[in-house]
LUMLUMMI-724064 format. One record per residue: residue in one letter; x, y, z of N, C-alpha, C in turn. Coordinates in nm, 3 decimals, m for minus. Example, Ala and Ser with C-alpha at 12.3 -4.5 7.8 and 13.67 -1.06 7.14 Angstrom:
% LUMLUMMI-724064
res, n_xx, n_yy, n_zz, ca_xx, ca_yy, ca_zz, c_xx, c_yy, c_zz
A, 1.319, m0.569, 0.780, 1.230, m0.450, 0.780, 1.320, m0.330, 0.780
S, 1.285, m0.225, 0.708, 1.367, m0.106, 0.714, 1.290, 0.003, 0.787
***
This chain:
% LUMLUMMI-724064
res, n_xx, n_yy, n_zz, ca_xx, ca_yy, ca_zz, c_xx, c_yy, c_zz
X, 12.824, 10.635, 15.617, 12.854, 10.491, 15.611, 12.729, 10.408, 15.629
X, 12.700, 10.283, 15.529, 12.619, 10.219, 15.565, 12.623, 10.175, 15.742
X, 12.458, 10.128, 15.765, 12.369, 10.065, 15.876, 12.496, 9.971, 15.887
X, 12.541, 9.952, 16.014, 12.592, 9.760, 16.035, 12.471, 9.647, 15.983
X, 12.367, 9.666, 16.099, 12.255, 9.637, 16.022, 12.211, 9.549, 15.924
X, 12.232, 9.639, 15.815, 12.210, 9.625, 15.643, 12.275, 9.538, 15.602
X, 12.385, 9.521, 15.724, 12.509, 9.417, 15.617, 12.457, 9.281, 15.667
X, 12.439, 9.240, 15.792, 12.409, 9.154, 15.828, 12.373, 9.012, 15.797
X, 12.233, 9.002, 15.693, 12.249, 8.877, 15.600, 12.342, 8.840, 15.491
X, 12.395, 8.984, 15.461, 12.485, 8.925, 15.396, 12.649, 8.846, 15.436
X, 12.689, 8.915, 15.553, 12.775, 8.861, 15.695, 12.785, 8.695, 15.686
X, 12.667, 8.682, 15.690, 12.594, 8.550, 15.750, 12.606, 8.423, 15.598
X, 12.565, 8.510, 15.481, 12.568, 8.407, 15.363, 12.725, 8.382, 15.324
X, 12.822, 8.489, 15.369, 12.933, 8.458, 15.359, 12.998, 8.365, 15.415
X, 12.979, 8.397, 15.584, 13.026, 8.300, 15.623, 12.939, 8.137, 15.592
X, 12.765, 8.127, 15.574, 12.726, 7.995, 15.536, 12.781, 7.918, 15.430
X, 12.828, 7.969, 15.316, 12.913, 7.930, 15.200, 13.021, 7.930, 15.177
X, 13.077, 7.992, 15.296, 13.276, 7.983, 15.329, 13.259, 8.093, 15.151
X, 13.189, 8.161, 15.136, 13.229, 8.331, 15.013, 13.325, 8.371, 15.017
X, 13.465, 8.412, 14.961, 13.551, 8.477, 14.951, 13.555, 8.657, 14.947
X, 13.440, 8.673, 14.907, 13.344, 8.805, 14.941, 13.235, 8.810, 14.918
X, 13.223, 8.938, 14.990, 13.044, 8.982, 14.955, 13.055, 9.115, 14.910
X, 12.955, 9.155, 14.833, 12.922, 9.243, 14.761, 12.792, 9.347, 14.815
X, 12.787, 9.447, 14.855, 12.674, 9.510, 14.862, 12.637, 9.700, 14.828
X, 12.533, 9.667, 14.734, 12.489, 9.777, 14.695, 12.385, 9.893, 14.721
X, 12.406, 10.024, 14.751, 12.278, 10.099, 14.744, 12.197, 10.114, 14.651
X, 12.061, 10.138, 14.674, 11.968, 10.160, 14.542, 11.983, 10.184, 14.400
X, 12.079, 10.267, 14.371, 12.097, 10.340, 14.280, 12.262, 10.281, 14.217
X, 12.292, 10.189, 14.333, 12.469, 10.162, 14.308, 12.579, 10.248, 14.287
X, 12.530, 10.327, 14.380, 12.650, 10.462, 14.338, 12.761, 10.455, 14.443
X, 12.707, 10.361, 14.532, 12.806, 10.321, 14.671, 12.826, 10.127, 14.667
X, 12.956, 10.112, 14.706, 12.960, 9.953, 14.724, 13.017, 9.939, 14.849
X, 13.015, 9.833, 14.902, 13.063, 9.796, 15.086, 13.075, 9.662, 15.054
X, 13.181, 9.630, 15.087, 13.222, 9.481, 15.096, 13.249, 9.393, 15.229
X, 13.232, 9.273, 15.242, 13.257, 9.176, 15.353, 13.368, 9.099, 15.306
X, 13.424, 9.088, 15.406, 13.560, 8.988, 15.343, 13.502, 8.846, 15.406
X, 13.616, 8.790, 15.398, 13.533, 8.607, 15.406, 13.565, 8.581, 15.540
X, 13.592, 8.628, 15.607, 13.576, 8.627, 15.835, 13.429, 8.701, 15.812
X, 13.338, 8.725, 15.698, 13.239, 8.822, 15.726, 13.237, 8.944, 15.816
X, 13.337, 9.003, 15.819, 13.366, 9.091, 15.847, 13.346, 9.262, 15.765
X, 13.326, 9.359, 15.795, 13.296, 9.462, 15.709, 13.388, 9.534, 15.672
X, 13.447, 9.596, 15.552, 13.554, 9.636, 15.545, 13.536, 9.724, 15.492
X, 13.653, 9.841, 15.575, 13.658, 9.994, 15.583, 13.653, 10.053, 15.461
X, 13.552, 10.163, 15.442, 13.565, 10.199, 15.291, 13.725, 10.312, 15.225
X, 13.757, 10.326, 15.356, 13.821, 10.410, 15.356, 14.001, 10.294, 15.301
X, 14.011, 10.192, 15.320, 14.099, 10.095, 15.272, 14.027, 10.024, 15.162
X, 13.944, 10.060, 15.088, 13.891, 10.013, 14.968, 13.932, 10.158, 14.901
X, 13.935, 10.261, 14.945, 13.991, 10.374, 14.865, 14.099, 10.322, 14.820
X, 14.196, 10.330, 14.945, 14.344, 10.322, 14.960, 14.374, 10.204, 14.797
X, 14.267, 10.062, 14.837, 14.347, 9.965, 14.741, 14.341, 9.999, 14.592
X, 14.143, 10.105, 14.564, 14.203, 10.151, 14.418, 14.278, 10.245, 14.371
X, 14.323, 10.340, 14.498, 14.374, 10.423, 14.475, 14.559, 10.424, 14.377
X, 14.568, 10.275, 14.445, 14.667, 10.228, 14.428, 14.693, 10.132, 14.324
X, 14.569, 10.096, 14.273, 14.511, 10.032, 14.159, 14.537, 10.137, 14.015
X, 14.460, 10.274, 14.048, 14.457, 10.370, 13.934, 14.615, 10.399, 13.936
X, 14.661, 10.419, 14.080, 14.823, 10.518, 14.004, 14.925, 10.389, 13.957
X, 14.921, 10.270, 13.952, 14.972, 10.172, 13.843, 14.950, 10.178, 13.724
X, 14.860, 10.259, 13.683, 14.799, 10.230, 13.522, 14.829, 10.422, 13.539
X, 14.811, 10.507, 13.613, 14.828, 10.665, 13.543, 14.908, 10.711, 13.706
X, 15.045, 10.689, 13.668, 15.164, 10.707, 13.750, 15.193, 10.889, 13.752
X, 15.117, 10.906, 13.894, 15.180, 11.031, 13.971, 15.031, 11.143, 13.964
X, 14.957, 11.054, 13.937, 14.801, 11.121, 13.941, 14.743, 11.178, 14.009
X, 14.659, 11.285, 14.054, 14.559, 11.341, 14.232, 14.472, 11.247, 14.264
X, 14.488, 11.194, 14.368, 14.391, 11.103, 14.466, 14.269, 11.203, 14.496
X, 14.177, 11.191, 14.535, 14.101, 11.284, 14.638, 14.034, 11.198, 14.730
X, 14.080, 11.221, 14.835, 14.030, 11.189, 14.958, 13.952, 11.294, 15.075
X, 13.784, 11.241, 15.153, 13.743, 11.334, 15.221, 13.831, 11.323, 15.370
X, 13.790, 11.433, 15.455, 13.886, 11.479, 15.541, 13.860, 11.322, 15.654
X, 13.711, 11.244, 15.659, 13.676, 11.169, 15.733, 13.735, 11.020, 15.690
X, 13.822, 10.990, 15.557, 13.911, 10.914, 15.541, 14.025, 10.874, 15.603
X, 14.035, 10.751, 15.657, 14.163, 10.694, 15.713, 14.283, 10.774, 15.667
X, 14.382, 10.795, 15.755, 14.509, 10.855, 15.721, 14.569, 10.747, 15.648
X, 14.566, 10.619, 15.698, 14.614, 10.518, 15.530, 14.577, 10.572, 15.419
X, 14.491, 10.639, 15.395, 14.480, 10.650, 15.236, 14.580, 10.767, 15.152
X, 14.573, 10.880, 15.220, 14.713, 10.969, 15.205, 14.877, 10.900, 15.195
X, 14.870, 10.786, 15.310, 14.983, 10.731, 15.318, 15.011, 10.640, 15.189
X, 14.893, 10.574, 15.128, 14.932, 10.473, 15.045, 14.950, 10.547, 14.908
X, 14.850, 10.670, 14.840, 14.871, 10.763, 14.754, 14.987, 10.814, 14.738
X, 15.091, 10.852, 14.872, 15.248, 10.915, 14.864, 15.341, 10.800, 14.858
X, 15.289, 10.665, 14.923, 15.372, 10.558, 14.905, 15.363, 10.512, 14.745
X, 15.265, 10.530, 14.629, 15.252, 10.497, 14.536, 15.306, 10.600, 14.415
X, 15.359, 10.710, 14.447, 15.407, 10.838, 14.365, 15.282, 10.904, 14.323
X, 15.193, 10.900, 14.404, 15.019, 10.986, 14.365, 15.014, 11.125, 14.464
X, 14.934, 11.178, 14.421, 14.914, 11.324, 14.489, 14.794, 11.322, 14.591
X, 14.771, 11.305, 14.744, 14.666, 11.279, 14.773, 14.603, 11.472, 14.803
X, 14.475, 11.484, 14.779, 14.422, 11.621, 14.779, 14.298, 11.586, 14.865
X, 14.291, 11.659, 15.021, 14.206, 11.633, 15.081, 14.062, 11.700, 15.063
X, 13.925, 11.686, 15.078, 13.845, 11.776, 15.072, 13.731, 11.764, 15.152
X, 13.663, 11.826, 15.140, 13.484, 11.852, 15.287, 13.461, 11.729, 15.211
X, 13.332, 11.691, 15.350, 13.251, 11.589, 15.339, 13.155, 11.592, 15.230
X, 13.136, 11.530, 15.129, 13.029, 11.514, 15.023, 13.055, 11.535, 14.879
X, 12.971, 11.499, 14.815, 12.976, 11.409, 14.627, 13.036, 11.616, 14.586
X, 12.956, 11.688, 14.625, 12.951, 11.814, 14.539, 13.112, 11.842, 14.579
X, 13.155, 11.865, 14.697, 13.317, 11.896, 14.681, 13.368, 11.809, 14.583
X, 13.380, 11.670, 14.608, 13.477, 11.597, 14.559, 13.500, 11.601, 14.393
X, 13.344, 11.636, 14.373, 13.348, 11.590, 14.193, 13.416, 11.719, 14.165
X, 13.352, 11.879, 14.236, 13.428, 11.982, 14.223, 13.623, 11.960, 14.230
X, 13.629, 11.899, 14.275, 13.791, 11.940, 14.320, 13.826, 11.834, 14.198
X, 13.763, 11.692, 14.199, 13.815, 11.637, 14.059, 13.847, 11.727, 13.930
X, 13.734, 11.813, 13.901, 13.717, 11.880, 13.819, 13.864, 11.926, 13.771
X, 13.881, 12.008, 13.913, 13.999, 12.132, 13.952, 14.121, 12.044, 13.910
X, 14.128, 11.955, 13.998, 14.285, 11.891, 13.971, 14.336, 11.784, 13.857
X, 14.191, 11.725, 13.782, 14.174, 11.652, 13.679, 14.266, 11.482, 13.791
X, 14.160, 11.498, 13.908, 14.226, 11.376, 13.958, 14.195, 11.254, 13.879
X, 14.233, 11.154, 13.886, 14.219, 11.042, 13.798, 14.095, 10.945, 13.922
X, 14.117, 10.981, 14.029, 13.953, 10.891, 14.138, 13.968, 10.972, 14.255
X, 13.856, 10.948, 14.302, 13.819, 10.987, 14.422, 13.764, 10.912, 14.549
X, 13.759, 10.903, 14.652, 13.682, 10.813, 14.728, 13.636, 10.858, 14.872
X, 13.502, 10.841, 14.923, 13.482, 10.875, 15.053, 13.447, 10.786, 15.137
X, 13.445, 10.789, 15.240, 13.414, 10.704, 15.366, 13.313, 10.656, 15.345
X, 13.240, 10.708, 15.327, 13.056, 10.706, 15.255, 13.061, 10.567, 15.185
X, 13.149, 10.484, 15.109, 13.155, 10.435, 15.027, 13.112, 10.471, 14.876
X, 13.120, 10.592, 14.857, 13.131, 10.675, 14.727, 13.299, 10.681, 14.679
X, 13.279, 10.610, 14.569, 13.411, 10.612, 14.500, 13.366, 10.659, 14.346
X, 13.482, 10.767, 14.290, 13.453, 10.850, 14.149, 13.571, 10.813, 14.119
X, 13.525, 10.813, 13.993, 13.612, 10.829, 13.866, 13.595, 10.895, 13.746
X, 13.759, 10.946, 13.769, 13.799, 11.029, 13.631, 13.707, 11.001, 13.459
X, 13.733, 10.826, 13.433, 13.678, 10.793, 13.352, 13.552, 10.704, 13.341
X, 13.474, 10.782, 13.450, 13.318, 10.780, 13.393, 13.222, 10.925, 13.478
X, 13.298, 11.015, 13.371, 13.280, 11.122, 13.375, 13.268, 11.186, 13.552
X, 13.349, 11.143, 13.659, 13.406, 11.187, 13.747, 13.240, 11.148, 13.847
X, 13.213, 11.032, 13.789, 13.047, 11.046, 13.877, 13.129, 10.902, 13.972
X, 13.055, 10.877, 14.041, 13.029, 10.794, 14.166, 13.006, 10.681, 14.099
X, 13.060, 10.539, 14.113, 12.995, 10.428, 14.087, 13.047, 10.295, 14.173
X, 12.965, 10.215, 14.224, 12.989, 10.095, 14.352, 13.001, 9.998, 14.217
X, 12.956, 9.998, 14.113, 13.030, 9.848, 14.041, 13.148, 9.906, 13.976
X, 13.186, 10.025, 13.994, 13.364, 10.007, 13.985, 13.400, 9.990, 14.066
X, 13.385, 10.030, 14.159, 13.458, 9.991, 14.305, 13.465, 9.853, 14.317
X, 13.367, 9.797, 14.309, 13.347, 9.616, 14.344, 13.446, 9.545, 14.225
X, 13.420, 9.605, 14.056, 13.538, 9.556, 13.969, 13.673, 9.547, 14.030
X, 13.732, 9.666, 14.081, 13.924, 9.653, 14.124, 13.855, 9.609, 14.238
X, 13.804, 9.582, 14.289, 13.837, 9.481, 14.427, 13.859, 9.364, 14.422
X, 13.754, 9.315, 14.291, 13.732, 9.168, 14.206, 13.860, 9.129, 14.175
X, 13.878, 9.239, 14.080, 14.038, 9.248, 14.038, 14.118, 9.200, 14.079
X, 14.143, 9.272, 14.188, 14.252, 9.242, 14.245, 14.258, 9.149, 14.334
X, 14.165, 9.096, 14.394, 14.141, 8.948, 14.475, 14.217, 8.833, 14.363
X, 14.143, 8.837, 14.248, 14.142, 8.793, 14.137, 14.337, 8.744, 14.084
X, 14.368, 8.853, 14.090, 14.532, 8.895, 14.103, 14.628, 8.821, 14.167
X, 14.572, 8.820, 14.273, 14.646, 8.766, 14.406, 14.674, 8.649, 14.381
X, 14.800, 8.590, 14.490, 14.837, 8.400, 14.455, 14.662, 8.373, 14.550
X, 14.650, 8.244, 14.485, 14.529, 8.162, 14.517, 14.485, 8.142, 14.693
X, 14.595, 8.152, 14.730, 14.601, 8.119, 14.886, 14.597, 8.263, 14.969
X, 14.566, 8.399, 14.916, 14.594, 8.475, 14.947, 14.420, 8.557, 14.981
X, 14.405, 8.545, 15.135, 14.251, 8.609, 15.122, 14.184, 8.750, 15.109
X, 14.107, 8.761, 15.122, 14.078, 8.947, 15.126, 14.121, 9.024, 15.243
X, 14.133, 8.981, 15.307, 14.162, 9.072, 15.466, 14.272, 9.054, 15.461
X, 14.373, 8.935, 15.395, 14.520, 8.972, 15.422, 14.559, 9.022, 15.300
X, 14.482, 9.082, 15.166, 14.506, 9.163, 15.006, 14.527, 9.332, 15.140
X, 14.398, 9.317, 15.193, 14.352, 9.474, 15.258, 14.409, 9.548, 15.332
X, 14.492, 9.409, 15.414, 14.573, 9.430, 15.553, 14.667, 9.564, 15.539
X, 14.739, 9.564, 15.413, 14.831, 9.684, 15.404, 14.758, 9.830, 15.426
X, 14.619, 9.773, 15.359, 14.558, 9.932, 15.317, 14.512, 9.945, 15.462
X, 14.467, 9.910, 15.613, 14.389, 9.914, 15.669, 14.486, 9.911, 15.789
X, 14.523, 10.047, 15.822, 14.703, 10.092, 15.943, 14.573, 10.110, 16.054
X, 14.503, 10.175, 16.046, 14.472, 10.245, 16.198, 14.330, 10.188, 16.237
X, 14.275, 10.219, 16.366, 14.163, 10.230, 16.440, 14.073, 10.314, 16.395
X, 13.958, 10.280, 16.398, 13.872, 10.365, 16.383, 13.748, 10.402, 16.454
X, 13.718, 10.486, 16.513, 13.594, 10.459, 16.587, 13.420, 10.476, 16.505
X, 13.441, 10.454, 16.360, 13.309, 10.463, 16.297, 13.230, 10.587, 16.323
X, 13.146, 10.661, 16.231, 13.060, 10.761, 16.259, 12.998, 10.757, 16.391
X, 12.987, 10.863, 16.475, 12.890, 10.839, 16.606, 12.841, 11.010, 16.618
X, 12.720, 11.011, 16.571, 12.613, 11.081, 16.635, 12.546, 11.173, 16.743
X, 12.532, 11.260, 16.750, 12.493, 11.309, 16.936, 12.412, 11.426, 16.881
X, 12.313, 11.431, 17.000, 12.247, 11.517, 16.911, 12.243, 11.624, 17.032
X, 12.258, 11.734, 16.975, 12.297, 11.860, 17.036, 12.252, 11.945, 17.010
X, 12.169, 12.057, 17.117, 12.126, 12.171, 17.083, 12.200, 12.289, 16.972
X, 12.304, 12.308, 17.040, 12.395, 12.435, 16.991, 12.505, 12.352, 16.950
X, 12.520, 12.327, 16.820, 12.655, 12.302, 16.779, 12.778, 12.361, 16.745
X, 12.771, 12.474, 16.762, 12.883, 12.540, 16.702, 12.919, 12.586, 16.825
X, 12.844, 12.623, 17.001, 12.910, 12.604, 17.118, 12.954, 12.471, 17.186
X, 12.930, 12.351, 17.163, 12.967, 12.234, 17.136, 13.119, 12.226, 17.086
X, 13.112, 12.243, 16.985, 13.248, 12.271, 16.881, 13.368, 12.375, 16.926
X, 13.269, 12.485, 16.970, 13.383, 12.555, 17.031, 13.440, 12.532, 17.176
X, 13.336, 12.453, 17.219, 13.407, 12.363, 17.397, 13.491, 12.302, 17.300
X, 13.489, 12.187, 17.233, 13.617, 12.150, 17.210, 13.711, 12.180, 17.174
X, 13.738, 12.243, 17.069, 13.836, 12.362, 17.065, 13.933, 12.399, 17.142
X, 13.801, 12.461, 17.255, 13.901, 12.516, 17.365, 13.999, 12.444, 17.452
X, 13.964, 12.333, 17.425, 13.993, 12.188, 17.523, 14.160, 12.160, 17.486
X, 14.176, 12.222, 17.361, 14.290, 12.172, 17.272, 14.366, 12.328, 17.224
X, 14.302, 12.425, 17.268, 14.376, 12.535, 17.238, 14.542, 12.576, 17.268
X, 14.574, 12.513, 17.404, 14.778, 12.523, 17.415, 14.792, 12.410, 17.434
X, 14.757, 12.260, 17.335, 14.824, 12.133, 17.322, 14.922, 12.171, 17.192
X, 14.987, 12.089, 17.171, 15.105, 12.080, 17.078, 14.988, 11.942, 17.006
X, 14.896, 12.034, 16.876, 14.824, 11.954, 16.832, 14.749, 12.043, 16.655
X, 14.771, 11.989, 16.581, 14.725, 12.059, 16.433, 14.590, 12.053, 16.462
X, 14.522, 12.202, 16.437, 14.404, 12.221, 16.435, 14.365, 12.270, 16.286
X, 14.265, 12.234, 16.246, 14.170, 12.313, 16.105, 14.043, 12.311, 16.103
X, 13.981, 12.348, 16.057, 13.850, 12.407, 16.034, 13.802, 12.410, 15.879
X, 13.842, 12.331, 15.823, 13.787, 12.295, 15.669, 13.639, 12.239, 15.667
X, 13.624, 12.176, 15.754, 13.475, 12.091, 15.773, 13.423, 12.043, 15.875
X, 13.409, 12.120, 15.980, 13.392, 12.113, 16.115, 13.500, 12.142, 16.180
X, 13.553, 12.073, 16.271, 13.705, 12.090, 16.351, 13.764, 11.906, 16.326
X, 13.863, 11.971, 16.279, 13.956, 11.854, 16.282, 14.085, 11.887, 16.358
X, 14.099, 11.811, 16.434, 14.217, 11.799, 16.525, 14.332, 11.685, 16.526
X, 14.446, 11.668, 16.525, 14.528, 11.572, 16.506, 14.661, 11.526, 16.591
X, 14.699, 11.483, 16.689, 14.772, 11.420, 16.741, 14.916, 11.409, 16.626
X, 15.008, 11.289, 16.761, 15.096, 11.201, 16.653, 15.072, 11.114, 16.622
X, 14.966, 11.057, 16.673, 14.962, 10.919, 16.668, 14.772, 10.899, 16.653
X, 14.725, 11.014, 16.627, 14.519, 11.017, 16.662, 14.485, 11.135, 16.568
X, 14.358, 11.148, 16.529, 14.288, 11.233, 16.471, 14.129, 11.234, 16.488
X, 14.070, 11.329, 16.502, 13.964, 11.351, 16.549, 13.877, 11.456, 16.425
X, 13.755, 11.386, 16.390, 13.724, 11.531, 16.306, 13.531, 11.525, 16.388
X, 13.490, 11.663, 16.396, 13.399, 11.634, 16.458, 13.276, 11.781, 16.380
X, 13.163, 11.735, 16.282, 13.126, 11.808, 16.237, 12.964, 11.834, 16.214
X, 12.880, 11.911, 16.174, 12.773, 11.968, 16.224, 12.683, 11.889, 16.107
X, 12.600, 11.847, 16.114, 12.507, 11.799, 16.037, 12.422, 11.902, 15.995
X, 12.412, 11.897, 15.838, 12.321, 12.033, 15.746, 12.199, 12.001, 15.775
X, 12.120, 11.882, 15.838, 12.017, 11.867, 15.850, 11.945, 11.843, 15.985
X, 11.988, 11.814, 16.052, 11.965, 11.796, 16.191, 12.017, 11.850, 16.321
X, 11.996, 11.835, 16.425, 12.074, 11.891, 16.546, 12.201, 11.780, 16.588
X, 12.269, 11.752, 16.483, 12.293, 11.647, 16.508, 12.497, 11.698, 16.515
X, 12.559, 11.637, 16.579, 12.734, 11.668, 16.576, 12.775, 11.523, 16.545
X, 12.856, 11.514, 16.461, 12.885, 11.397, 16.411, 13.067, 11.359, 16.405
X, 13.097, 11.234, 16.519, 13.230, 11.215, 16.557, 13.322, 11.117, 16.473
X, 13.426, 11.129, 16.438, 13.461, 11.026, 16.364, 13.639, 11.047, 16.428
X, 13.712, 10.899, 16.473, 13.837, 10.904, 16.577, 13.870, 10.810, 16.506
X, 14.051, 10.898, 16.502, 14.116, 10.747, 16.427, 14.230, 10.720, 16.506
X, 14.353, 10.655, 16.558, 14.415, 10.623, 16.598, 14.487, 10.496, 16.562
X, 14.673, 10.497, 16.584, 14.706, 10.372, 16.574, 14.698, 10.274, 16.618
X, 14.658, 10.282, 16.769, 14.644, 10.239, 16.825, 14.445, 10.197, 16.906
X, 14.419, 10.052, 16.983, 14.290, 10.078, 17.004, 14.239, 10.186, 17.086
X, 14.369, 10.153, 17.200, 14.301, 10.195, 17.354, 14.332, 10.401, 17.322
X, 14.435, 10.426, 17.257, 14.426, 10.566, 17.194, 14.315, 10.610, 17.141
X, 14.272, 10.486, 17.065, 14.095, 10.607, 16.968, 14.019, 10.597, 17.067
X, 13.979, 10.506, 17.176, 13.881, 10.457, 17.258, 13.897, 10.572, 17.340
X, 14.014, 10.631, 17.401, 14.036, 10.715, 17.465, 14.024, 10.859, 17.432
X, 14.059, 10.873, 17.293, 14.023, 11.061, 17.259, 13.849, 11.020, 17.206
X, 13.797, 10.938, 17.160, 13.638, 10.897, 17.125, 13.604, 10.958, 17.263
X, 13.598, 10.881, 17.370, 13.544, 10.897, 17.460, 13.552, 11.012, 17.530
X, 13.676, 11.087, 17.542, 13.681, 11.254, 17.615, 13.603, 11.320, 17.494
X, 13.598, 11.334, 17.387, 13.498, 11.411, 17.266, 13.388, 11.389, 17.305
X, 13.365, 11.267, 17.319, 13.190, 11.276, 17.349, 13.148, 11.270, 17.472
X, 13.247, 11.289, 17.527, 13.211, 11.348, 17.692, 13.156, 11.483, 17.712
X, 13.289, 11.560, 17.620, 13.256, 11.716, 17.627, 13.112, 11.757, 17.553
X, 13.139, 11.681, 17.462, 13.001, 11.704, 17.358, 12.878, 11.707, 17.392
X, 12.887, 11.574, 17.510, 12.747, 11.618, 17.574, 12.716, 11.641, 17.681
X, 12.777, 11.695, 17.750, 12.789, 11.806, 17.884, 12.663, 11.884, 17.841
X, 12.636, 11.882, 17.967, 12.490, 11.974, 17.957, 12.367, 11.942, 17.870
X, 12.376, 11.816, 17.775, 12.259, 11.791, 17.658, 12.154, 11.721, 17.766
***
């Protein structure tokens, strides 16, 4: 996920011009991140959800692909729309792979990487920013971006968080153990993901660094604030 950071002047020109949005791109534009008009930053993971829901209007009962570090809204809005959501690991090489496989019609990650079927299953931030346009565009006149989004955007999130850790995979397996006789879905597709009724936790090893990387979702605040915080308690015991 983009820097907060990065977004910042643009935050700021939104709110100086009362903007209805903002627009922002990486180098290459293969990622887009939007501000709604509270200048506020909005979840990429409910920018999935809204094209997701965008594409299965125009190709009814299609594969979504969503990564595992995506809001559980986005599964929810894909089954609420008659779409197939297909989860997969973190990064461009699964996703375009599994497009491939299931001939999904888009894809989207947290990352703010969103693919599509029809431009040859690659990554692009000015489609993403088009159906957002779109659909702002769509809407009755009085109707703003954060309340278009509101549907797509159910849970808490506690944003990527970082820790940097000697041994990650004994790290990983303290937690684990932490959760071994809870009444709680465990997997191991891409680090450890763990899931509640009401929370989800995925917590996974960075290919490049010493780095363990947390990402908590919940319906609630004081729920994500609360499994965030025992994860990265355990996590860094002893660092």
């Amino acid at each position: 996920p983009i820097e907060p950071a990065n977004l910042v002047d643009l935050q700021a020109k939104v709110l100086e011009v009362g903007a209805d949005i903002g627009l922002a791109f990486d180098g290459d534009a293969d990622r887009c991140f939007v501000v709604d008009e509270r200048g506020l930053a909005v979840s990429p993971s409910a920018l999935t959800a809204l094209i997701a829901d965008r594409e299965l209007a125009v190709h009814p009962g299609s594969t979504i692909i969503h990564n595992l570090i995506t809001s559980w809204s986005v599964p929810e809005v894909v089954r609420e729309a008659g779409g197939v959501p297909v989860r997969t690991r973190v990064g461009h090489s699964f996703i375009k792979a599994e497009m491939a496989t299931s001939g999904a019609v888009f894809g989207g990650e947290h990352s703010g990487h969103f693919y599509f079927r029809d431009f040859w299953r690659a990554d692009s931030g000015m489609l993403a920013a088009l159906h957002v346009l779109a659909a702002l565009a769509q809407a009755p006149s009085d109707v703003t971006l954060s309340a278009l989004l509101s549907s797509y955007d159910r849970y808490v999130a506690s944003g990527e968080i970082n820790s940097t850790v000697t041994d990650q995979q004994a790290a990983i397996a303290l937690v684990r153990a932490q959760y071994a006789q809870s009444d709680v879905a465990i997997d191991e597709l891409d680090g450890l993901t763990i899931a509640g009724g009401d929370w989800w936790f995925n917590l996974r090893p960075s290919n490049t660094e010493p780095l363990l990387r947390l990402n908590a979702e919940a319906r609630a605040s004081d729920v994500m604030i609360e499994v965030r915080d025992r994860i990265l308690g355990l996590v860094r015991e002893g660092q």
